[in-house]
C-alpha positions in Angstrom: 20.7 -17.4 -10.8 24.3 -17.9 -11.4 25.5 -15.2 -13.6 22.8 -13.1 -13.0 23.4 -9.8 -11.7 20.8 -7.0 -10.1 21.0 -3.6 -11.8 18.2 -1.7 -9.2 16.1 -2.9 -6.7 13.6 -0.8 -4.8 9.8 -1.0 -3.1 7.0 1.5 -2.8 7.6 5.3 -1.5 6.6 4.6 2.2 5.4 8.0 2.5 2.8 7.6 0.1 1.7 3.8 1.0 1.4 4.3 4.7 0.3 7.8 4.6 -4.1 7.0 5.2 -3.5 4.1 7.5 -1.5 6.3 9.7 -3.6 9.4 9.7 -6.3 6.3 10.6 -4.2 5.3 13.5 -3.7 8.8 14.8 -7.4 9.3 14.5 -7.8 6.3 16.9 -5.6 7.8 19.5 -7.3 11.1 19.5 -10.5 9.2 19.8 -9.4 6.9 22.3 -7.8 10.3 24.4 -11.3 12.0 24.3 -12.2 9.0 25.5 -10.4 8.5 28.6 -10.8 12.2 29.4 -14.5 12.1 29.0 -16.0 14.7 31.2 -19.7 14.1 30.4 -20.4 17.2 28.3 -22.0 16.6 25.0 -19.3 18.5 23.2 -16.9 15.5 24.1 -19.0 13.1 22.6 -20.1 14.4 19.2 -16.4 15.1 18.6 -15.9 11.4 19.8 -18.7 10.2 17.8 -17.3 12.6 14.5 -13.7 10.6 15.3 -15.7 7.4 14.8 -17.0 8.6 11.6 -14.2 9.9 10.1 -12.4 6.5 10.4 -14.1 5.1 7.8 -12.8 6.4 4.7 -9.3 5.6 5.7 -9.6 1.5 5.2 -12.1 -0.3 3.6 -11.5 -3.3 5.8 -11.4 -1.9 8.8 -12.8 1.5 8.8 -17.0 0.3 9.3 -16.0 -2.1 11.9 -13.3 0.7 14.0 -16.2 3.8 13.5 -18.8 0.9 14.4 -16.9 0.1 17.7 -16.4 3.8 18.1 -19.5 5.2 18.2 -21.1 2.1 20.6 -18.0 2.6 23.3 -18.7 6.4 22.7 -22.5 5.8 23.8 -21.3 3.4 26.2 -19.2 6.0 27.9 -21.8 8.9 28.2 -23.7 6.4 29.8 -21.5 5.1 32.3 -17.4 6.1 32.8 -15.8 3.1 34.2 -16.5 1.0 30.7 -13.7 3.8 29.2 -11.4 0.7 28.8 -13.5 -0.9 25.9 -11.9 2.0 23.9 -9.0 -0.2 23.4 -11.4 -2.1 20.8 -12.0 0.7 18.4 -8.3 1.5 18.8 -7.0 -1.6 18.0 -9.4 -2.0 14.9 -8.0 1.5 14.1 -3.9 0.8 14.3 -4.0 -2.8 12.4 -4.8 -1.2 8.7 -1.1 0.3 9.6 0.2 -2.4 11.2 -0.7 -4.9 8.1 0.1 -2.3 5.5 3.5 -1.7 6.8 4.3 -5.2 7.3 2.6 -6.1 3.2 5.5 -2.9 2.6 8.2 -4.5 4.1 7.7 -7.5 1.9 6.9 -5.7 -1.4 10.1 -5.3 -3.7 10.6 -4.3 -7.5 14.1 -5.6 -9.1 15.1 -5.2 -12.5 18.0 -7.8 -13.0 20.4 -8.5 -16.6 17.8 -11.3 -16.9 14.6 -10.1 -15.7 12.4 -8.0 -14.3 11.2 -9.4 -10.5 8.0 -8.3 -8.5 7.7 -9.7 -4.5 4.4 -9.3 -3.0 2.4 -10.2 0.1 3.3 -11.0 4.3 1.9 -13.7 5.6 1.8 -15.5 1.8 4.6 -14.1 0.4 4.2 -14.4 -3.6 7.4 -14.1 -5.7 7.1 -13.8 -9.7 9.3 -13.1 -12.5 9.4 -12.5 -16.0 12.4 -12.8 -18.7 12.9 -9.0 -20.2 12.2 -11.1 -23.7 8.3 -11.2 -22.6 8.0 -8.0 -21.9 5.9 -6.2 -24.7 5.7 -2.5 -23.7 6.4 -0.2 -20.5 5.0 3.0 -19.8 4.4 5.5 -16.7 1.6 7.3 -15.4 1.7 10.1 -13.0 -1.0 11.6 -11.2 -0.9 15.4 -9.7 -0.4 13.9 -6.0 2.7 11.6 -7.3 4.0 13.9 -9.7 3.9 17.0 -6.8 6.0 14.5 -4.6 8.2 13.0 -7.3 6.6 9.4 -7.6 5.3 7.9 -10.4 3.6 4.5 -11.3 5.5 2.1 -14.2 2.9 -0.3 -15.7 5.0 -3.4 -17.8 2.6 -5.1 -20.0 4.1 -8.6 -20.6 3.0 -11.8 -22.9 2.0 -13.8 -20.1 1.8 -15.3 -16.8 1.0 -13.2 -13.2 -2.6 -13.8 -14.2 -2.8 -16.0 -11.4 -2.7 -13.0 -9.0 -5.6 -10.2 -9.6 -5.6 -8.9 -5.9 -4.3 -5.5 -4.8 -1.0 -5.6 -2.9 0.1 -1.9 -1.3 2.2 -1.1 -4.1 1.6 -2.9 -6.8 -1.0 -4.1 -8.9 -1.4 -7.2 -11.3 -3.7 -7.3 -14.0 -5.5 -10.8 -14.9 -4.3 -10.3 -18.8 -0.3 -10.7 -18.0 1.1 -7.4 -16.5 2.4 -5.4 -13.4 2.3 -1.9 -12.6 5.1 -0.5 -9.7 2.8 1.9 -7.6 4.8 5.1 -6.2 7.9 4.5 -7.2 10.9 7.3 -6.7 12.8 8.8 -9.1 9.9 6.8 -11.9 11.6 8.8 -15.3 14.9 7.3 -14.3 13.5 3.5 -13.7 11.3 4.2 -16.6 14.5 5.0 -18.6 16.6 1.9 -17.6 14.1 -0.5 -17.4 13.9 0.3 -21.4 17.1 0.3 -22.0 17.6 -2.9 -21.1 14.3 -4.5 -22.7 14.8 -2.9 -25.7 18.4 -3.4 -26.1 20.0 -3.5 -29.4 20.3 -7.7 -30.1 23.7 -8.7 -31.9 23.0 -9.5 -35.5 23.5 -13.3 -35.5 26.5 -14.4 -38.2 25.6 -15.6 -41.3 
C-alpha cells in the first residue's frame, strides 16, 4: 500500500522443511541403484525391499504408494531383469514429495510491515492473507529440542479474526480455524519474536483533549 513500508520479510528454514522429503528422495535413488545392479542374490532384494519400506514414513502422501511400487518392481526384478526400467515408477513417486515441498517453500513468505503482519502460502493456488497489527491479540513462541538445537523456533500470532477460511497444512506454516497463524522454523525466532511485539504493542499517542 502506498505509504506502507516492510520492516522484515522471511520464509521457513529450508534446512528443516525439506530435510525428510529429501532423505525420501535419496532413499529412492539408492533403491532404484540396487535396482539396476541387481545381481539375483537374495541379499539385494531384501535390502531393496527394506528401501521400499522405509519410504513410507517420510510422506504421508506419497510414501504407501512409492514403498507399494517398490516392493512390486523389486519382485518383478528377481523374477525377470530386463523389467529393471519400471524402477523409474517408485522413483518418481519417491522425488515429487521434494519436488512439491520445495516448490510450496518457494511460495511461502512471512512479512511483518508498519501496517501489518502478511502470511503467503501455497504453489499452484497461491493464497495471500493479511491482518492489521490492531487485530492481533497475543504472540508467543514455541521451541522444540530439534529447533531450538538448530536455532529455529515457531511464532504462533493469535488474532481476532479472519484466516479461518484456510485449516490445511502449508510446509511452514499453519492456520488455525479460530483466527490465527503460527510461522513454522523460523531463524533467528527471539529476534522476530521481539519486533514483531514491538510493533504490535507499541505505545499509542494519547489523543488531545
Amino acid at each position: 500500500m502506498q505509504g506502507e513500508k516492510i520492516i522484515w520479510e522471511s520464509r521457513p528454514a529450508g534446512s528443516v522443511v525439506l530435510l525428510r522429503p529429501l532423505l525420501m528422495m535419496i532413499v529412492a535413488l539408492i533403491f532404484a541403484a540396487i535396482i539396476l545392479t541387481y545381481d539375483g542374490s537374495l541379499l539385494y532384494l531384501v535390502a531393496a525391499l527394506a528401501l521400499a519400506a522405509l519410504m513410507i514414513p517420510f510422506d504421508r502422501r506419497f510414501g504407501i504408494p512409492a514403498a507399494i511400487a517398490g516392493a512390486a518392481v523389486a519382485i518383478l526384478v528377481s523374477l525377470d531383469r530386463s523389467l529393471a526400467l519400471l524402477v523409474l515408477v517408485p522413483v518418481v513417486l519417491g522425488a515429487l514429495p521434494m519436488i512439491m515441498t520445495y516448490m510450496q517453500w518457494r511460495h511461502t513468505a512471512f512479512a511483518l510491515t508498519d501496517r501489518r503482519i502478511i502470511s503467503q502460502y501455497g504453489f499452484l493456488n497461491l493464497q495471500h492473507s493479511d491482518t492489521g497489527l490492531d487485530k492481533v491479540q497475543n504472540i508467543s513462541l514455541n521451541q522444540p529440542l530439534l529447533e531450538r538445537a538448530f536455532g529455529f523456533g515457531d511464532i504462533s500470532i493469535v488474532t481476532s479474526g479472519g484466516l479461518g477460511r484456510a485449516i490445511r497444512r502449508q510446509p511452514g506454516i499453519r492456520l488455525h480455524s479460530g483466527g490465527g497463524v503460527v510461522w513454522e522454523n523460523v531463524p533467528k525466532p527471539f529476534e522476530v519474536e521481539k519486533m514483531l511485539s514491538s510493533y504490535v504493542y507499541r505505545p499509542v499517542a494519547a489523543m488531545p483533549a
